[in-house]
DRENLO-515821 format. One line per field, with one value per residue (C-alpha): x, y, z. Coordinates in steps of 0.02 Angstrom, whole numbers, plus 32768, in hexadecimal, padded with zeros to 4 digits. Example, Ala and Ser with C-alpha at 12.3 -4.5 7.8 and 13.67 -1.06 7.14 Angstrom:
2
u: (8267;82AC)
v: (7F1F;7FCB)
w: (8186;8165)
END
This chain:
523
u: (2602;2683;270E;27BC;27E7;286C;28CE;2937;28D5;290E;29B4;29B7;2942;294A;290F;28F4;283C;286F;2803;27D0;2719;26DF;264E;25BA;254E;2500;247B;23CD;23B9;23D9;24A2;24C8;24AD;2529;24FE;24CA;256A;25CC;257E;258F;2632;264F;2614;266D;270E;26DE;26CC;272B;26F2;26F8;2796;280D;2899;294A;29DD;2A3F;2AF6;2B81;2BD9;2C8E;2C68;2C21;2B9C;2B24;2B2C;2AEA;2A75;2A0A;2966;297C;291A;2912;2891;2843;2834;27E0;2739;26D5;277F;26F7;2677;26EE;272E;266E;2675;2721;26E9;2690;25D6;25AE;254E;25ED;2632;2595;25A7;264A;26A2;26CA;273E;27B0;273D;2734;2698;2625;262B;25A0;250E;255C;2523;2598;2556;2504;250C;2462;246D;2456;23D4;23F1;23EF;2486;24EC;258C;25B3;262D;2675;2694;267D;2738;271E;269E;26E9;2786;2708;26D3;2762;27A7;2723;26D9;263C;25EF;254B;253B;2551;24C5;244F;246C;245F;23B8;237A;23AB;236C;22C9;22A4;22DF;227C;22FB;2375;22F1;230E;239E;2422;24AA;24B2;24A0;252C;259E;257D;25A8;2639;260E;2619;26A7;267D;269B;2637;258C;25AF;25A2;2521;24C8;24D5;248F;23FD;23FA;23F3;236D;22FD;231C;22E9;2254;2216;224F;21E6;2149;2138;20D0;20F0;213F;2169;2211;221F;22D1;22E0;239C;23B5;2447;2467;24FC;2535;25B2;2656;2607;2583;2538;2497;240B;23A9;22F4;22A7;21F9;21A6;20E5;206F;1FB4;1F0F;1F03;1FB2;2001;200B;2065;20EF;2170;21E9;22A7;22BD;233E;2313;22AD;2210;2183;20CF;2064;1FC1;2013;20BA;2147;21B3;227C;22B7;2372;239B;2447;24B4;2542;25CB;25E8;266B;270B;26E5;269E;26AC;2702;273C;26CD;263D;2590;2560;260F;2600;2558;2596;260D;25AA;2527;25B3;25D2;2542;24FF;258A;2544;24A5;24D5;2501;245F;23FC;2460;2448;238F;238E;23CE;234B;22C3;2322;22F7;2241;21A8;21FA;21ED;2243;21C5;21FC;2292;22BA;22F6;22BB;2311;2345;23EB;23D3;2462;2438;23A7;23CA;2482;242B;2471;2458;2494;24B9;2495;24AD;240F;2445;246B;2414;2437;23B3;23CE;2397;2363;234C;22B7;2298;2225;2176;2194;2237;21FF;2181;2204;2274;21F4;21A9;2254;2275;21CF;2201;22A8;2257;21BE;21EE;22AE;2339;231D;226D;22A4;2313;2286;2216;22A4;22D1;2212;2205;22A9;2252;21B2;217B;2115;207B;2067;210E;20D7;2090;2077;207D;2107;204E;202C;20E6;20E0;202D;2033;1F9F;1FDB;2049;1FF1;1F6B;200F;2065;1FC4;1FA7;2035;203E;1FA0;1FD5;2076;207C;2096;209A;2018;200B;20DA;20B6;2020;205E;20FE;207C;202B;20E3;2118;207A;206C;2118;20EB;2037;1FF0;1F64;1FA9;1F40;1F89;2030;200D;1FB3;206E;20E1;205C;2085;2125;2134;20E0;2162;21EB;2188;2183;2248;2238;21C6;222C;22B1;2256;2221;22DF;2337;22AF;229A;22EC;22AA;2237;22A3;22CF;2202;2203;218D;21A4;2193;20F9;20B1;2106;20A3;200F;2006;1FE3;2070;1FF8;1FF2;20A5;20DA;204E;20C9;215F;211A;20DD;2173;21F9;21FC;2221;22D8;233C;2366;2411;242E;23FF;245F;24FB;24DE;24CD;2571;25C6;2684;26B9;2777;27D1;27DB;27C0;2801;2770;26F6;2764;27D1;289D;2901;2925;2993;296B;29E8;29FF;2A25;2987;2938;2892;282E;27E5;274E;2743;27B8;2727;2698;26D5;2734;2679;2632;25E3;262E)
v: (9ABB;9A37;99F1;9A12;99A7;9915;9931;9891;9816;981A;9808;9757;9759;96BA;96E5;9629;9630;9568;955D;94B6;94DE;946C;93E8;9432;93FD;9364;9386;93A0;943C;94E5;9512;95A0;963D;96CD;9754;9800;9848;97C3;97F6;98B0;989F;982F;98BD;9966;98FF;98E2;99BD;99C2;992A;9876;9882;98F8;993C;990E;995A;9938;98D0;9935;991C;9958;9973;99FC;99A4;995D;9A28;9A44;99B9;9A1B;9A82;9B42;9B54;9B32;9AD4;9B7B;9BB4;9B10;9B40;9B86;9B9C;9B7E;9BE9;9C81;9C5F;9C7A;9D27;9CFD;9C6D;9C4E;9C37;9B6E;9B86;9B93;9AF1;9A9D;9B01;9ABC;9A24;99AF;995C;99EB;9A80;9AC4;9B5A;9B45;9BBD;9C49;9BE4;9B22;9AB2;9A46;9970;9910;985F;9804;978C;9809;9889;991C;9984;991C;98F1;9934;99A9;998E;99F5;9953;988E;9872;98D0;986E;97C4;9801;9811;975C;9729;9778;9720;97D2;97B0;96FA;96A2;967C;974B;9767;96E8;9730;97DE;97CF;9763;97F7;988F;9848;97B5;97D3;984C;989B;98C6;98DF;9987;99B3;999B;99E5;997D;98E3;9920;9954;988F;983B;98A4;9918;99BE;99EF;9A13;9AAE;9AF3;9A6F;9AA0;9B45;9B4E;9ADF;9B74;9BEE;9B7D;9B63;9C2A;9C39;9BB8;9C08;9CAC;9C6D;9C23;9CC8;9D26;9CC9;9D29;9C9D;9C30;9B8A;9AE5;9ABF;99E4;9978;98E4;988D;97EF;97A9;9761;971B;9749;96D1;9718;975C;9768;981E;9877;98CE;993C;9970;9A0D;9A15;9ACA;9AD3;9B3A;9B6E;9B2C;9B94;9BEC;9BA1;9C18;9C7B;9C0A;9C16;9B8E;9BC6;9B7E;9AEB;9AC8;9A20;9A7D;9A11;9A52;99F5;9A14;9A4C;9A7C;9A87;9A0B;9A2A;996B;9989;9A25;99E1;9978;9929;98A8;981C;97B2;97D9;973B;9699;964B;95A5;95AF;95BE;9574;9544;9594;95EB;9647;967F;96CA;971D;9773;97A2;97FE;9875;9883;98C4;994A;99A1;9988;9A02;9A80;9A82;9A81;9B18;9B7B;9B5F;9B89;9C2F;9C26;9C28;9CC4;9D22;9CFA;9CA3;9BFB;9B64;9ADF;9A79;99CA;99B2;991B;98EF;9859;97F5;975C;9747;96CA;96BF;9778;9746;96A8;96DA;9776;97F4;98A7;9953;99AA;9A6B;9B04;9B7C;9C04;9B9C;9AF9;9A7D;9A40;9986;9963;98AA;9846;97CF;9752;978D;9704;96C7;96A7;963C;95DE;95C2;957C;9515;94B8;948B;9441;93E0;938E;935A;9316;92C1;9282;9291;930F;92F7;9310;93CF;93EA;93D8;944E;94C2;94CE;94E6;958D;95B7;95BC;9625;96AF;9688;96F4;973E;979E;97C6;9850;97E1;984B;9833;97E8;9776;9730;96DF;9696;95DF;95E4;9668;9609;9585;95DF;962D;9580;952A;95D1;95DB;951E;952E;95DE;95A9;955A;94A2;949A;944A;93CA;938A;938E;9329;92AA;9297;9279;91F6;9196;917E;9168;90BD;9094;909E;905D;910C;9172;9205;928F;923D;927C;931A;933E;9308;938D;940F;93E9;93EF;948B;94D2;9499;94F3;9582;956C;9561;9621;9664;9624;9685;970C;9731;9703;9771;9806;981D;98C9;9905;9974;99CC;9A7B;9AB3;9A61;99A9;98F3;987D;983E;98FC;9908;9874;98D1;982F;9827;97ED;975B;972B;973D;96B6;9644;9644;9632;958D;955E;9572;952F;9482;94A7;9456;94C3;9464;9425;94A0;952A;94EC;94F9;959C;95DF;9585;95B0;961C;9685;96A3;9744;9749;96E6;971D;96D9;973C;97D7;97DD;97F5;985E;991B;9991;9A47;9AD9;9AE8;9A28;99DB;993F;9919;98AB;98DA;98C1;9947;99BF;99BF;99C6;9A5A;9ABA;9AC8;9AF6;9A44;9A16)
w: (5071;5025;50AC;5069;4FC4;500F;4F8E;4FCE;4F85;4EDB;4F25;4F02;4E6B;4E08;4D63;4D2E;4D87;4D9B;4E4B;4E88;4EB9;4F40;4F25;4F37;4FE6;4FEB;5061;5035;50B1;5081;5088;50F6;5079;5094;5119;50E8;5134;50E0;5030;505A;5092;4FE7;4F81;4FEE;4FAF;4EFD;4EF7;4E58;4E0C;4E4F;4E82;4EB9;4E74;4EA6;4E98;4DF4;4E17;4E20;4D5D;4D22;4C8F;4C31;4BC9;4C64;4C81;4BBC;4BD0;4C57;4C1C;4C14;4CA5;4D7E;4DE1;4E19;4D66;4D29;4D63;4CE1;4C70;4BCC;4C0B;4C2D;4B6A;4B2F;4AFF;4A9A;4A30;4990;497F;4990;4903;4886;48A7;485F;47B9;4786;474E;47E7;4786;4743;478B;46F2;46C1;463A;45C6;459F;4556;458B;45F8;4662;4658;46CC;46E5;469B;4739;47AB;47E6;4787;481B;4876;47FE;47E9;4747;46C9;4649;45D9;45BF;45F2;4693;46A8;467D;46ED;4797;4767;4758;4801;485E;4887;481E;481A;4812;48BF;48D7;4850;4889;494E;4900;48B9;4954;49E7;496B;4929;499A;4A4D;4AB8;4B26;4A75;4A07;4995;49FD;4950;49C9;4A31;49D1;4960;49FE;4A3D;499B;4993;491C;497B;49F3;4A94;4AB2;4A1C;4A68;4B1D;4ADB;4A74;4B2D;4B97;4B17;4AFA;4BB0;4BDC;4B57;4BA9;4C54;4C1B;4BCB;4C78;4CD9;4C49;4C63;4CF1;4D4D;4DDA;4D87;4DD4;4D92;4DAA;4D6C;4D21;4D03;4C83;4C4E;4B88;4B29;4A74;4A1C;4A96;4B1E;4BBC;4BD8;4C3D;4BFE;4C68;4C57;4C9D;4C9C;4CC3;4D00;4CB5;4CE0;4C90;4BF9;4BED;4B5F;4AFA;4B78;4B71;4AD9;4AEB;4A7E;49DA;49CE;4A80;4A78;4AE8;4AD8;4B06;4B89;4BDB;4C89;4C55;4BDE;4BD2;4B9E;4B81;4B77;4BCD;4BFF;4BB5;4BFB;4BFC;4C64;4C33;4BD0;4B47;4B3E;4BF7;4BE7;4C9A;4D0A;4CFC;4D56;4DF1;4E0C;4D56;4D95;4E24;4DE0;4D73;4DF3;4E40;4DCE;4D98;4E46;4E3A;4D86;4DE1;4E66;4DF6;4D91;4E22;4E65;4DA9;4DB5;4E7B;4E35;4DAA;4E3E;4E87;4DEA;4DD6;4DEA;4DCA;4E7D;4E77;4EAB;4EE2;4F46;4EF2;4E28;4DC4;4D52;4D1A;4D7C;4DFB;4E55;4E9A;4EE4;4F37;4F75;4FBC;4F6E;4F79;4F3D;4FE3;4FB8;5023;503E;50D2;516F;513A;50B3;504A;4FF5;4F5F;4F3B;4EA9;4EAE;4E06;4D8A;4DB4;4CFB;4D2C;4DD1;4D5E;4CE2;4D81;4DC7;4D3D;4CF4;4DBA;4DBA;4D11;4D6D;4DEB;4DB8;4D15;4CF6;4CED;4C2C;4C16;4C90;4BFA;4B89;4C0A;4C01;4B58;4B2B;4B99;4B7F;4AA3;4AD7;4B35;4BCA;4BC4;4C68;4C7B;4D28;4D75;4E34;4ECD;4F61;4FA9;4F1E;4F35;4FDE;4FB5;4F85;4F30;4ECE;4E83;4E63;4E07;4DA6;4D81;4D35;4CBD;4C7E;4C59;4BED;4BC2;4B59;4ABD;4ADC;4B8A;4BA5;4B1C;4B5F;4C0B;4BEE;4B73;4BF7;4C79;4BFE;4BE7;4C97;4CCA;4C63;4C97;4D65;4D4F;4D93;4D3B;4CF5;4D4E;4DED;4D9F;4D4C;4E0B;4E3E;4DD8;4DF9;4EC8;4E92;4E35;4ECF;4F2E;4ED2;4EE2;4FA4;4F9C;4F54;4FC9;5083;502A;4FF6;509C;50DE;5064;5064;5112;512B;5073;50DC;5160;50E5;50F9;51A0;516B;518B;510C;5141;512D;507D;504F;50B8;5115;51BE;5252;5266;51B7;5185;520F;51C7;511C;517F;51B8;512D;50C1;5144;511E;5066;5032;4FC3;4F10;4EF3;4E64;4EE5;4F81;4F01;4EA2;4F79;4FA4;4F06;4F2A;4E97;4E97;4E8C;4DD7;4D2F;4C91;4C23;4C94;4CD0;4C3E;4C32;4CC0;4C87;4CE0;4D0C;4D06;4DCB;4DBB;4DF8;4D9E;4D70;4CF9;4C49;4C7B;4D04;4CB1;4C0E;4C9C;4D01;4C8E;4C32;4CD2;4CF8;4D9A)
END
């Protein structure tokens, strides 16, 4: 159960989000993380968001009193949802002007822009509405270029013209967070009607459009050798067909951040964003905890993946009641994602922090190949992921040929041969790697106390062999990037991130951000 909301802490909200952050720890050893009661106790106060509400100033006069929304704290939960039943079919606001929201007329066809991808862009009943949402800055290049990118090009989006449109502006919320939980109950029904038992596994990324930072969620649902055709995944639902299950690559799609974050930045942006996104978490695990209530459907894994680092090494969790116990989720990076990390750190520090911008920028511009199906097992094995490291690096598209040729420069320039240094960011890739499994094994340790397991038997290790890792991985020295993102305070509130302050009719304030999150039944 959440503690009480101290609703005293906004008392003193300073809405300029100026914080001095502190320099970040010099030492090479790890920083002291924050304690699982510290983070739970973190999130039971961030219940409606992540922050509380506070009370509203008192005012004399009778505009601050117009200015408040027409409904209470205990109505905002769900205020949307409730409205469902009430409001037009989604559908309608993509068959009219967006300009002037004007109808074609029987046998006309509204315009699309030829920049765009027919199925995302806008309609328009003429050229001058058109020319006007140009001309607003509501329709630009950048917005056709990103628009054809996220619907054709990028995995998670692709097909999904909803919610491209909703991200690039071009759909209100409430008609796309609508139109979500239909397509959302339809793939839920479709796993309840397949009438077999399926593993239901999460997956949480984070992208940015031209304004603003939001998450995509993936829910993947496992199917038997031979069942496909059993499984009928909804239309305009993005399910994608794969030999063991089927795969729904943006069942959820959420905000993040109010706009373009100016202020903050670095690791405390990231944190900030972890922290909500932790809370939407919760509720979608709860929804498909339901889902398993109602059929065949496990969720198998007590742990999401994802792309969001600063969940995993703050050690965060989604604390979530079943009877008398509490089961925590985790989220453990994706292995791409720990390849990504660790190649880009063995650039750094074997070559220069520019040549790791050149490793990073060239995996950040192709897919690596082996999006990672590695056991908890296979994760605290060194070998493991060494083996993973040097496939990938031959796996990728030019990979190989930059890390060799920067082997073959600084090699001339320190009189070395160059397999002595490609042996060296190898090692050192390892090493990152080594880094991720001591806090693996830190952060995980309690994964398995719901079914009554260690770690060590989740990982169907023995006692014996799990202390062998321990020692092996407890001379590894977090990164400086690392030993920041764990030390990293967010403040109380940011307006780039959380949005402007909004008053609710019983006089209570809260930020844009949370007020669009939970009145569409988010948080």
């Amino acid at each position: 159960m959440s503690k009480p909301i101290d609703y005293s802490k906004w008392d003193n909200l300073d809405d300029s989000s100026d914080e001095d952050d502190g320099p970040p720890p010099s030492s090479a050893s790890r920083p002291a993380a924050p304690s699982a009661q510290a983070v739970a106790a973190r999130l039971a106060s961030m219940a409606i968001g992540r922050g509380p509400m506070q009370p509203a100033p008192p005012s004399s006069t009778s505009s601050a009193v117009d200015d408040r929304l027409p409904f209470s704290s205990s109505e905002m939960p769900g205020y949307k949802v409730r409205m469902d039943a009430s409001t037009p079919d989604p559908e309608l606001e993509l068959q009219q002007c967006i300009v002037c929201g004007k109808r074609p007329e029987l046998g006309q066809r509204l315009k699309v822009c030829d920049r765009c991808v027919r199925e995302v862009s806008p309609l328009y009943c003429s050229e001058d509405c058109l020319k006007q949402h140009f001309q607003q800055g509501q329709h630009t290049r950048e917005m056709c270029r990103m628009g054809r990118a996220m619907y054709v090009e990028q995995g998670s989006l692709r097909g999904n013209r909803h919610a491209v449109r909703y991200l690039l502006g071009w759909m209100t919320e409430d008609a796309f967070f609508k139109h979500q939980r239909q397509k959302q109950q339809e793939i839920q029904d479709e796993i309840a009607a397949y009438g077999r038992p399926s593993h239901l596994k999460m997956s949480v990324s984070v992208f940015n459009t031209v304004d603003f930072a939001f998450g995509v969620v993936e829910l993947a649902s496992s199917l038997a050798e031979g069942h496909a055709l059993l499984r009928h995944p909804p239309a305009d639902t993005g399910g994608v067909f794969y030999p063991d299950c089927v795969i729904y690559p943006s069942y959820q799609v959420f905000p993040i951040a109010w706009r373009e974050v100016k202020e903050p930045t670095g690791p405390v942006l990231e944190v900030m964003l972890a922290e909500r996104i932790v809370i939407v978490m919760s509720n979608i695990i709860i929804a498909l905890l339901a889902l398993t209530a109602r059929c065949l459907g496990v969720i198998g894994k007590q742990y999401v993946e994802g792309d969001v680092n600063a969940l995993f090494w703050r050690k965060m969790t989604c604390p979530l009641p079943m009877g008398d116990r509490t089961a925590h989720f985790y989220f453990i990076p994706a292995p791409c994602g720990v390849v990504t990390d660790a190649l880009t750190y063995a650039a750094k520090e074997v070559f220069s922090d520019e040549e790791g911008r050149e490793i990073d920028a060239l995996v950040s511009g192709s897919a690596l190949v082996r999006t990672g199906v590695m056991t908890l097992q296979q994760r605290v094995m060194r070998d493991e992921w060494r083996r993973e490291i040097e496939w990938e690096i031959g796996a990728m598209d030019g990979m190989s040929d930059a890390i060799d040729g920067m082997c073959q420069e600084y090699a001339a320039q320190r009189g070395i041969q160059p397999r002595a240094l490609k042996a060296a960011f190898i090692d050192k890739a390892v090493a990152f790697t080594d880094v991720f499994r001591r806090h693996l094994i830190e952060y995980a340790d309690g994964m398995g106390e719901i079914v009554g397991k260690s770690f060590a038997q989740l990982t169907e290790l023995t006692d014996d062999e799990m202390r062998q890792i321990k020692a092996e991985v407890a001379a590894a020295e977090y990164p400086a990037d690392i030993q920041e993102l764990i030390a990293a305070e967010s403040p109380a509130y940011a307006e780039d991130v959380d949005g402007p302050i909004v008053t609710l009719a019983d006089g209570r304030r809260t930020c844009e951000m949370d007020l669009l999150l939970r009145t569409q039944g988010l948080l």
